[in-house]
C-alpha positions, 0 to 999 in steps of 0.5 A: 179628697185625701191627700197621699201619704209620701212614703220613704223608700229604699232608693229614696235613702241610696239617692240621698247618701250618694249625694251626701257622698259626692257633696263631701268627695268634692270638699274633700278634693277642694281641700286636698287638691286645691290646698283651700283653706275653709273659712265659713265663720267669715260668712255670717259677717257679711250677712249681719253687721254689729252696729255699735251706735245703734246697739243693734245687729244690721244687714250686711252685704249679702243681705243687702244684695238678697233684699235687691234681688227681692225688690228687684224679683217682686216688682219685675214679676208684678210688671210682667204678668200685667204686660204679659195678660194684656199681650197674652189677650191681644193674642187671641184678640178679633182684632188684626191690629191687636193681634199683630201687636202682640206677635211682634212683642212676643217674637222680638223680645223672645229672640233677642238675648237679655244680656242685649236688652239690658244694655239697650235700655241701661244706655238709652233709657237711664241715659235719654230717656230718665234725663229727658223725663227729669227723673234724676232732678225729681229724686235729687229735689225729693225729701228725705222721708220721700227718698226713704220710702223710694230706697226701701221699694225701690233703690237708694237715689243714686242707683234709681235710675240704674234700677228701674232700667233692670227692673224694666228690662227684665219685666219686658224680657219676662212678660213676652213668656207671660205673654204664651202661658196666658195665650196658650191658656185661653186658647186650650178651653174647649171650642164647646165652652165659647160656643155656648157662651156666644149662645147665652148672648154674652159678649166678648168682655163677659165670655173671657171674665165669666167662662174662659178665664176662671177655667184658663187660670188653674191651667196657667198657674204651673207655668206661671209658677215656673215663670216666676222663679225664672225671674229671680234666677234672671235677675242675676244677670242685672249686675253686669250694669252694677246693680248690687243684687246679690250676684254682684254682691257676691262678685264684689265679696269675693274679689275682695275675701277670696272666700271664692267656694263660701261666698258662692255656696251661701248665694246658691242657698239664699236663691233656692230659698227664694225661689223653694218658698215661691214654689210651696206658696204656688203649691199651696194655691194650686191644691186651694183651687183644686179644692174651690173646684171640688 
């Protein structure tokens, strides 16, 4: 199957220069209305940092705050497809039990705002639950070269406690979604294929791993894929219990710089670099499969 060539056409062009056109009416109404002064060559300094004993250029604040978010995003997502596959097969599950199960997950995480989980689980999981566990003494007692491997997965031994209660609340708030996508996926194969299925003689375990799922998945990904960069923008809303993501980065760096319209406008392009790369990386999966199907 060939692939369409994209054509540029006239509208193409009149909608990119009237954007062109409002971008620079809006900086030109920030400077004159505003009285702003402009100071974009303060912000590759809070990317990268010359460190003079090492010789070498360094990560800075943002940086920092974009590789949290990246940790933070990577982690969360892996958490949440795997709680949301279980839930999403608990769904559609024979078992009363199981089933129930997976609605009351799905209902009370979906109605309950995440600015609300989080601070549940900041207060009660990193306060009760991580000293209860002997999290923090374990992190204390680690070795350097172990607390090394943990600040680059995870976070510095300070803030682990911190990060792992964001990284759960958003794995738990996204997982209810991931929970849908699978249980809608399953349930649109036609009844025909799971009819024929239970006449081969299969069982429940080999219906879902043979017939459903493979035909399920190229229905789940666009969803999926939507979900997921969903996570990244949702893991913003983590720094209100000060983790240093790059929101709060961002919040810090302007309190301190004023470089209110510079600060926000870099963040702006450093998230829609993660989550447009996310997007090309599905897209790419999305034609593989079409092709593996052909």
């Amino acid at each position: 199957m060939k692939r369409k060539r994209t054509r540029i056409t006239a509208l193409d062009i009149i909608v990119a220069a009237g954007l062109v056109a409002a971008g620079a009416y809006l900086a030109y109404r920030i400077t004159i209305g505003l009285h702003y002064k402009w100071n974009w060559s303060a912000i590759p300094h809070y990317l990268f940092r010359y460190d003079q004993e090492s010789d070498s250029w360094l990560p800075n604040v943002l940086l920092y705050g974009l590789l949290t978010t990246i940790k933070l995003s990577m982690w969360a997502t892996v958490l949440a497809t795997i709680l949301g596959g279980l839930m999403g097969l608990c769904r559609v599950s024979r078992s009363l039990f199981k089933r129930l199960m997976g609605r009351t997950y799905v209902e009370l995480i979906r109605n309950l705002p995440p600015l609300v989980l989080i601070f549940i689980f900041y207060f009660f999981l990193a306060d009760q639950i991580m000293s209860l566990l002997g999290v923090s003494r374990f992190i204390e007692s680690c070795s350097m070269s172990t607390c090394s491997v943990l600040t680059f997965l995870f976070a510095p031994p300070s803030l682990f406690s911190p990060f792992m209660a964001a990284l759960i609340t958003l794995a738990l708030f996204e997982g209810a979604y991931i929970t849908e996508i699978v249980r809608a996926g399953i349930q649109s194969i036609e009844r025909g294929q799971w009819e024929a299925s239970y006449a081969l003689g299969l069982s429940r375990r080999q219906l879902m791993r043979y017939i459903i799922l493979p035909q399920a998945m190229p229905r789940m990904l666009p969803p999926l894929a939507g979900q997921f960069i969903s996570t990244i923008k949702d893991s913003a809303i983590v720094s209100v219990i000060s983790i240093q993501e790059l929101t709060f980065q961002g919040m810090e760096l302007m309190s301190s710089t004023y470089l209110t319209f510079e600060v926000w406008i870099t963040i702006t392009g450093l998230y829609l670099m993660l989550t447009l790369s996310l997007s090309l990386v599905v897209e790419r999966l999305e034609i593989y499969m079409r092709r593996s199907e052909a």
